[in-house]
SERO-4910 file (N, C-alpha, C, O; in steps of 0.05 Angstrom, whole numbers):
BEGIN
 pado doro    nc1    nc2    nc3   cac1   cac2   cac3    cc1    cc2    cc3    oc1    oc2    oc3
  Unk    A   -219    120    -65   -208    146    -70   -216    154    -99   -215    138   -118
  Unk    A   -222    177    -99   -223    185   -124   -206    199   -146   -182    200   -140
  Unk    A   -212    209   -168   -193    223   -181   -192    257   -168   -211    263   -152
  Unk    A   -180    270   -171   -180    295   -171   -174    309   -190   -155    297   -201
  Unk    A   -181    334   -204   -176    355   -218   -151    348   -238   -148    343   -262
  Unk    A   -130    351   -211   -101    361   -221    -84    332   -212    -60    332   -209
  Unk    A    -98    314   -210    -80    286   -192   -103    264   -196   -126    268   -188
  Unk    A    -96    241   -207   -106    211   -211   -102    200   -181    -79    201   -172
  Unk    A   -126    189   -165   -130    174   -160   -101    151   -151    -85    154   -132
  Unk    A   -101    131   -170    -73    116   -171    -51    132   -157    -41    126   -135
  Unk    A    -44    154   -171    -21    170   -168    -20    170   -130     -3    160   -116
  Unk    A    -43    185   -122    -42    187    -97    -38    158    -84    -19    158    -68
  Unk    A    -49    138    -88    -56    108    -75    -16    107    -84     -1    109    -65
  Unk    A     -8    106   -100     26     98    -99     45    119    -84     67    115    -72
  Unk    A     27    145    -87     48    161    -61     45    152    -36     62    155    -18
  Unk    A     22    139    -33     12    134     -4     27    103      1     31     98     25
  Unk    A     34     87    -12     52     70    -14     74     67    -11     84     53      6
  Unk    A     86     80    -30    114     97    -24    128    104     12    148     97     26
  Unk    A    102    123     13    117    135     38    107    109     64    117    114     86
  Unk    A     96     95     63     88     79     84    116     60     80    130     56    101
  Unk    A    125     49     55    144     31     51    175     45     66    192     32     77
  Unk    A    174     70     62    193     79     65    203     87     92    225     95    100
  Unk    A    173     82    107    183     97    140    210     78    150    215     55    144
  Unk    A    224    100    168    247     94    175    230     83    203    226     99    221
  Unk    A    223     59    207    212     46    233    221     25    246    233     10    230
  Unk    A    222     16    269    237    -11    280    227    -29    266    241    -43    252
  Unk    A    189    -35    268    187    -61    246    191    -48    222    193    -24    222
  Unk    A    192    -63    197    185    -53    172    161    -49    160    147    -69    162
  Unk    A    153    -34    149    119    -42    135    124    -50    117    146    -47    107
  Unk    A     99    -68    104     98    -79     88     70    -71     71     49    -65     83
  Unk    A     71    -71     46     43    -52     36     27    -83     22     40   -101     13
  Unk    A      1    -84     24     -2   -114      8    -30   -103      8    -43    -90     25
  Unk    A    -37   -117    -26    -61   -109    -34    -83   -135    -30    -81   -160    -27
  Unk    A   -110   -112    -34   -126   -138    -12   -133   -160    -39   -148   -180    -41
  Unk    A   -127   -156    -46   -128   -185    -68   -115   -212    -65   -122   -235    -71
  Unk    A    -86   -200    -51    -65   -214    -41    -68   -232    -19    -56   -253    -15
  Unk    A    -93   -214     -2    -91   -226     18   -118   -246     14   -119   -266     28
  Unk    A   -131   -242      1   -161   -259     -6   -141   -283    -12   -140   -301      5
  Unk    A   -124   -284    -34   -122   -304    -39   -108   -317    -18   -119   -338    -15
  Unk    A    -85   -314      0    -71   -336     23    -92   -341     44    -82   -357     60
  Unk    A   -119   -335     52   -132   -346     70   -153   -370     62   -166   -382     80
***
């Protein structure tokens, strides 16, 4: 993703985090960065 004009990049990637963390769902989500996951396999 890129930056935009009026909005960073980041900013969007943590709203987009946010609201995934937050859904009201039977499982829970869980947000995990692929760094995270490189390293446990």
């Amino acid at each position: 993703m890129s930056d935009l004009p009026h909005l960073k990049a980041e900013a969007i990637i943590e709203h987009h985090h946010w609201v995934w963390t937050s859904l009201l769902a039977a499982k829970p989500v869980t947000v995990t960065r692929e760094e995270e996951l490189c390293r446990s396999s």
